[in-house]
C-alpha positions as CSV (number, residue, x, y, z in Angstrom):
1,X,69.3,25.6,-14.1
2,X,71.3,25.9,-11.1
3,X,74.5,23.6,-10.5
4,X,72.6,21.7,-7.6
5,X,69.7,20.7,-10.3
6,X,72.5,19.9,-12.7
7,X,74.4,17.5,-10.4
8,X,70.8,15.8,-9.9
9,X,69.6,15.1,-13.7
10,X,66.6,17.1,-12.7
11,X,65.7,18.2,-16.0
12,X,66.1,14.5,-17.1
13,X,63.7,13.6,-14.4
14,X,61.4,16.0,-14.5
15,X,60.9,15.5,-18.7
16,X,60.4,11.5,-18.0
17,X,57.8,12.3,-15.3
18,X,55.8,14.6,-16.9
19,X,55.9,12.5,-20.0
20,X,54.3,9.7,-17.6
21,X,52.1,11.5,-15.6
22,X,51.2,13.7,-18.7
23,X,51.4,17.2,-17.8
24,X,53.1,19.1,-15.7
25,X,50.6,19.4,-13.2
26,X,49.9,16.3,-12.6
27,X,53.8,15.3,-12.6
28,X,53.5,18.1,-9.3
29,X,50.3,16.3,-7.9
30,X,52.7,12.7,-7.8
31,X,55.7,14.6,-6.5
32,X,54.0,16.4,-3.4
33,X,52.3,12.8,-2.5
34,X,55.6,11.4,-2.8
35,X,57.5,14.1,-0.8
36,X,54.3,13.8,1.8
37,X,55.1,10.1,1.9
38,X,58.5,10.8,2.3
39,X,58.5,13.0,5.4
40,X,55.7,11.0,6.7
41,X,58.3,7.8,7.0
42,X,61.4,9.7,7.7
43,X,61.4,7.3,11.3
44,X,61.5,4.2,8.8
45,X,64.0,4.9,6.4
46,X,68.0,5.2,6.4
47,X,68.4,9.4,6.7
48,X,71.0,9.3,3.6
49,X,68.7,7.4,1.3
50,X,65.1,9.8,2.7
51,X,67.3,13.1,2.5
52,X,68.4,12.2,-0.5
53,X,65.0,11.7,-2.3
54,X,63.7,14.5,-0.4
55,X,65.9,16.9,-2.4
56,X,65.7,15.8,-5.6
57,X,62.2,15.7,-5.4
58,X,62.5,19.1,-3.9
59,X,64.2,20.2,-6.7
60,X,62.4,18.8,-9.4
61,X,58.9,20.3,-8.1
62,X,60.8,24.1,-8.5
63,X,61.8,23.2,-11.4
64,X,58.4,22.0,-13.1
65,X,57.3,25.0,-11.4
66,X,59.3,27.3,-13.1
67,X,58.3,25.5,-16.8
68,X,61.4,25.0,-17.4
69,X,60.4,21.7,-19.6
70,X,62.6,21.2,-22.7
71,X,61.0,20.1,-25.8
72,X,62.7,18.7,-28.7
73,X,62.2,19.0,-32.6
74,X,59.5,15.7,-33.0
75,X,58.0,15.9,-30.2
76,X,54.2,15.3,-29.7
77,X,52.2,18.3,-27.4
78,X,48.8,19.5,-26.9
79,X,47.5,23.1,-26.4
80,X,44.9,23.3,-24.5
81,X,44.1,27.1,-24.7
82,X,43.4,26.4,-28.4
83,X,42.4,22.9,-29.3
84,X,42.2,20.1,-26.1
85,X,42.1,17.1,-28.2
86,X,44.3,18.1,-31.2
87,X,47.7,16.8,-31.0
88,X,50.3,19.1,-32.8
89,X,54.4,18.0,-33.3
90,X,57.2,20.3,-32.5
91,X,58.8,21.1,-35.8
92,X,60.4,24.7,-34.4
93,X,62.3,25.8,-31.3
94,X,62.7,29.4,-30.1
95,X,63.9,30.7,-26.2
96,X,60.5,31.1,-26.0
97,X,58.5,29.8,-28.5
98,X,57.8,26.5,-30.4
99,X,57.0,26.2,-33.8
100,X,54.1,23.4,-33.9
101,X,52.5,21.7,-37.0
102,X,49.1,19.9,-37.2
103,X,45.6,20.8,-38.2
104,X,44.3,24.1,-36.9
105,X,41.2,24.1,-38.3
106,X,39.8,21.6,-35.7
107,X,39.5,19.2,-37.6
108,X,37.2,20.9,-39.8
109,X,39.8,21.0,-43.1
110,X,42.0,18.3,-42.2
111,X,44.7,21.0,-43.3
112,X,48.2,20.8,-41.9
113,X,49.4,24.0,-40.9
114,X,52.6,25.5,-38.6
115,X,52.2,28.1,-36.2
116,X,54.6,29.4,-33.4
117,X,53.2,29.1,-29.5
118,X,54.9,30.1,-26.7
119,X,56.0,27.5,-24.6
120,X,53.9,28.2,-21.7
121,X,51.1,27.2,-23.5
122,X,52.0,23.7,-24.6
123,X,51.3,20.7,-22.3
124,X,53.3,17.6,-23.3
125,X,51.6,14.8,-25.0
126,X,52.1,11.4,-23.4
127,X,53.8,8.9,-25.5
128,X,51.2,6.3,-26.5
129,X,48.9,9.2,-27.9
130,X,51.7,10.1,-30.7
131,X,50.0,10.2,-34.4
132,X,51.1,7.3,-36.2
C-alpha cells in the first residue's frame, strides 16, 4: 500500500464496498460509473470536492485491482472456481493463502472440512448471506 492510499483509508473503503457491492468486480463496475459521473459534472461541482473524489476513487479502483482485499479470521467468502453457492468462513490467514472451513463435499456429506486457498480465488461473501 503506498503512503497516498494510506492517507486515504483506501483499504477501509475498498473492503466496505466490495462487501456491498459483493465482489470485487462489481465494487469496479460502481467505481468506473461513479468516476464517469464524476468527470462527466466536473462543470457543476466545486474543483476541491470533484478532485478530491476523483482520486480516491482513482485509487481505490488500483487497489481492488491489484487484490489487495484483506480478510479477517471469521469472515464469510465464496469460491467460485470450486463451489458457487457454498459459503466457507475464514478460520486461517497466510501472505497468500486462507485457510477456509465449510463443507467440501457439496453438500453431498454435510461434512465440515478446512482447506487452504489462495486468496485470489476467494470472492467475499456479502454480509446478509453469513451462515447463522
Amino acid at each position: 500500500m503506498t503512503r497516498e492510499e494510506k492517507n486515504y483509508m483506501v483499504d477501509i473503503r475498498c473492503e466496505t464496498l466490495i462487501k456491498q457491492h459483493g465482489s470485487p468486480k462489481k465494487a469496479i463496475i460502481f467505481l468506473n460509473k461513479e468516476l464517469k459521473n464524476l468527470n462527466d459534472n466536473w462543470g457543476y461541482l466545486s474543483s476541491d470536492s470533484a478532485g478530491h473524489a476523483i482520486a480516491c476513487m482513482s485509487l481505490m479502483k488500483g487497489w481492488i485491482e491489484r487484490g489487495e482485499i484483506k480478510y479477517s479470521i471469521g469472515d464469510f467468502v465464496i469460491v467460485p472456481s470450486i463451489y458457487e453457492n457454498e459459503i466457507f468462513e475464514v478460520v486461517g490467514i497466510r501472505k497468500t493463502e486462507i485457510e477456509l472451513e465449510g463443507d467440501w463435499s457439496g453438500g453431498t456429506h454435510n461434512l465440515v472440512q478446512s482447506s487452504w486457498v489462495k486468496k485470489s480465488d476467494l470472492k467475499p461473501c456479502k454480509p446478509y448471506l453469513k451462515k447463522l
